[in-house]
C-alpha positions in Angstrom: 2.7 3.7 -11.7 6.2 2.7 -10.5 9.1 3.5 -13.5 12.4 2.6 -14.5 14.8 3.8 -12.0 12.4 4.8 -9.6 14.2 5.3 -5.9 11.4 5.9 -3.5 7.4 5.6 -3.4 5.0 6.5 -5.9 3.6 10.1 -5.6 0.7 9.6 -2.4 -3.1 9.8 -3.8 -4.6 9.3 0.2 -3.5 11.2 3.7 -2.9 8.0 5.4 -0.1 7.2 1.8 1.2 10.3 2.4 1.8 9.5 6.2 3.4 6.6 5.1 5.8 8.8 3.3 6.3 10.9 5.9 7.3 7.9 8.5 9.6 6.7 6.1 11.9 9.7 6.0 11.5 9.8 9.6 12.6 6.4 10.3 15.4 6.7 7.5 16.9 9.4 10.2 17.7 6.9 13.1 18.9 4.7 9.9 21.5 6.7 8.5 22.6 7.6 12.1 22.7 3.9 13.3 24.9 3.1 10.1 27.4 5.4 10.3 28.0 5.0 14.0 28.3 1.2 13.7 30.4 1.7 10.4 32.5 3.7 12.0 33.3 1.3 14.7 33.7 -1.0 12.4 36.5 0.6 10.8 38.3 1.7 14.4 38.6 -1.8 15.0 40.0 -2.9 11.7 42.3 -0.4 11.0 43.8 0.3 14.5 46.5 -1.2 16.2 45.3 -3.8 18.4 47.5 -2.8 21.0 45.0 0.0 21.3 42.7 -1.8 22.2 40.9 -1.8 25.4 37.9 -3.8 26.6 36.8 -3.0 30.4 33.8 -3.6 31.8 32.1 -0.5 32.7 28.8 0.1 33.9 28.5 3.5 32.1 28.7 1.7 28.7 26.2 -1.1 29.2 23.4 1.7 30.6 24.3 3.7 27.5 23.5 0.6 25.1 20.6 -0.6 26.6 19.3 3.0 26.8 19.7 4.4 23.5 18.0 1.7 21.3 14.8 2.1 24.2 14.8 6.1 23.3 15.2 4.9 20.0 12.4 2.4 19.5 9.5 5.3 21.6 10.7 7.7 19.0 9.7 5.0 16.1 6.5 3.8 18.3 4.8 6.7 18.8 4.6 8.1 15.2 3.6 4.2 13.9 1.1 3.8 16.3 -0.6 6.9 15.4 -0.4 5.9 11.9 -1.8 2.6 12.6 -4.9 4.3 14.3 -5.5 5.9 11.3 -5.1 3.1 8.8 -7.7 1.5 11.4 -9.6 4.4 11.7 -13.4 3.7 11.1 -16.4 6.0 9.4 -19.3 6.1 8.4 -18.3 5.6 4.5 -20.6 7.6 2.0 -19.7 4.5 -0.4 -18.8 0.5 0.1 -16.5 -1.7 -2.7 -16.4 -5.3 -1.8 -13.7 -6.4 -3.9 -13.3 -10.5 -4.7 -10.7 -12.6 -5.5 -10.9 -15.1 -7.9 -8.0 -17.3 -9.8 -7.2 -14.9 -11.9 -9.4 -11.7 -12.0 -11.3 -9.5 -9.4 -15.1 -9.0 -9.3 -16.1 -5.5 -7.8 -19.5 -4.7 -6.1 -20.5 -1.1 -5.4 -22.9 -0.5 -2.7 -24.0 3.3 -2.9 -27.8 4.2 -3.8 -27.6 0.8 -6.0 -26.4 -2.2 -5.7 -23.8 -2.6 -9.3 -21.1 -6.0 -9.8 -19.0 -6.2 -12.6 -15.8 -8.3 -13.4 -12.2 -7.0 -14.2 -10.1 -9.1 -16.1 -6.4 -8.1 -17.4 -6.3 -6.5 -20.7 -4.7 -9.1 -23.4 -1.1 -8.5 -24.6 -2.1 -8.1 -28.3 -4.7 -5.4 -27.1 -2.2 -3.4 -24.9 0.2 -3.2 -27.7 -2.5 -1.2 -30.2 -3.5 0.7 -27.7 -0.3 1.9 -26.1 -1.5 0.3 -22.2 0.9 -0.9 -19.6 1.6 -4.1 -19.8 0.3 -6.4 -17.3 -1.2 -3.4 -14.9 -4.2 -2.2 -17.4 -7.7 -4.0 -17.5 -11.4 -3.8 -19.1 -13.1 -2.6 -16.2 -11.4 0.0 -14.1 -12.8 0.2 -10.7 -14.4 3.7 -11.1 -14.4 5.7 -7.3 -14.8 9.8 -6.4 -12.3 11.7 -5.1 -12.9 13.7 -1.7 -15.2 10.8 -0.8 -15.5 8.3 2.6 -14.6 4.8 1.0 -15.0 1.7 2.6 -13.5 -1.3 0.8 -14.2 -4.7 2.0 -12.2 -7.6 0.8 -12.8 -11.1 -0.2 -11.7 -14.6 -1.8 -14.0 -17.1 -3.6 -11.1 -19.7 -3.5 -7.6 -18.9 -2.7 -5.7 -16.3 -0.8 -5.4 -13.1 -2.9 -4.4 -9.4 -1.8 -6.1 -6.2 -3.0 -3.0 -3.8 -2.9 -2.9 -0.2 -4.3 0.3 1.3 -3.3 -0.4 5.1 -4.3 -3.7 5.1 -2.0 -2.0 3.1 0.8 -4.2 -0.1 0.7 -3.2 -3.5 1.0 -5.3 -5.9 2.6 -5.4 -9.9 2.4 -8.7 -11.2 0.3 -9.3 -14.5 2.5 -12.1 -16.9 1.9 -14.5 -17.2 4.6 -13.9 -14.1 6.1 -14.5 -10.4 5.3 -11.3 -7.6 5.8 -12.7 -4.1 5.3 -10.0 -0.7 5.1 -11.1 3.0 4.5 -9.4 5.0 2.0 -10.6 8.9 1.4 -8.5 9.6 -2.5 -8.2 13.2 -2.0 -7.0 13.7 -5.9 -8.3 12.7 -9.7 -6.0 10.1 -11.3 -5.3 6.3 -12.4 -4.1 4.4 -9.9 -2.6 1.2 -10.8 -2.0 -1.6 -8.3 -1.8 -5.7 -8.7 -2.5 -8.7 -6.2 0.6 -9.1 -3.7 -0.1 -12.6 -2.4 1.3 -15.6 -4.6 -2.0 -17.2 -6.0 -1.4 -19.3 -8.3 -0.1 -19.7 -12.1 -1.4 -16.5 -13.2 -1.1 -14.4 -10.1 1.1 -11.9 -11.6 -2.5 -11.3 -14.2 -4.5 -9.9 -11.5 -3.7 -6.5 -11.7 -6.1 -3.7 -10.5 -6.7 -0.1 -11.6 -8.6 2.7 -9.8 -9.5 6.2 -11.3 -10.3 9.0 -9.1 -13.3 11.4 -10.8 -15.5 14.0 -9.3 -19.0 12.8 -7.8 -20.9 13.4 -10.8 -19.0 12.1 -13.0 -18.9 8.7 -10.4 -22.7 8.6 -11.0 -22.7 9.1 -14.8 -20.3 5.8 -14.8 -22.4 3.7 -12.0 -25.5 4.5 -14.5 -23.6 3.3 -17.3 -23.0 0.4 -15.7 -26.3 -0.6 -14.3 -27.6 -0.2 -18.1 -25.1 -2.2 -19.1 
């Protein structure tokens, strides 16, 4: 989970996060550079005589500007667009989770060799403190998936706008009513991935908060027993 002081992303659990991290210090490049050269003329201007001054017209200047943000903008195109295709990318998932948005918890269906639904609710206050939990981000059904594993997750809304967002695995995707928005996400580590809804809800939309832990494949099917027992 995010911490105190925290300057950049969470550690990446999924290739297509850890693309994500990759663009980022990519695209911070052509940042720093764009800043320092417009800082800079910045300062020329304030701090130089204005009898130094000197604005012609010159043809050389206007191709340059017009030029430079076009190279610019290819070199930040090409490496989003091929990040895009994989967010997008389609397979034939070994697993599906349809997750639903309700005001103010998530219901989770797990389509594998069974069919298994259960509700996930926010853990209370009084029970996070006994237990040493994070506040607001634990709850008393974690959304159990395997690691190394083809996931499809489908998303959906029973009333308002909600968003299924998990920022470690790189998944963020509207829960709409009356329509169905799938992603694939392949977790290619254990862990406990904590995430929250990102669309304003309601009242209690900052209680929605979602956690995912990564296990191996047998362990995955000891739980989804469990719960069809249950």
């Amino acid at each position: 989970m995010s911490h105190s002081s925290q300057l950049s992303f969470q550690d990446a659990a999924s290739y297509v996060m850890g693309e994500f991290h990759h663009f980022h210090d990519y695209a911070m490049i052509f940042v720093v550079f764009i800043t320092i050269l417009v800082m800079y003329a910045l300062i020329l201007l304030l701090f130089s005589a204005p009898t130094h001054w000197k604005f012609t017209e010159k043809q050389q200047v206007e191709l340059w500007w017009t030029i430079s943000p076009s190279f610019i903008l290819i070199a930040l195109a090409i490496p989003s667009i091929n990040l895009l295709y994989w967010m997008d990318e389609g397979t034939n998932p070994d697993i599906t989770v349809k997750t639903v948005g309700h005001q103010w918890y998530w219901t989770y269906e797990i389509w594998d060799d069974q069919r298994l639904e259960f509700d996930s609710y926010m853990v209370h206050i009084e029970d996070i403190a006994q237990e040493g939990l994070p506040r607001l981000l634990e709850v008393d059904n974690r959304l159990t998936l395997p690691y190394n594993t083809d996931i499809r997750v489908i998303t959906f809304s029973t009333d308002v706008i909600h968003a299924w967002t998990v920022p470690q695995l790189g998944l963020k995707m509207d829960a709409v009513p009356g329509r169905y928005n799938q992603m694939f996400v392949n977790i290619d580590r254990p862990g406990i991935f904590y995430g929250q809804c990102s669309e304003i809800c309601g009242a209690n939309h900052s209680f929605m908060p979602i956690v995912v832990e990564a296990v191996n494949q047998q362990t995955f099917y000891n739980w989804c027993n469990e719960i069809a027992e249950a």
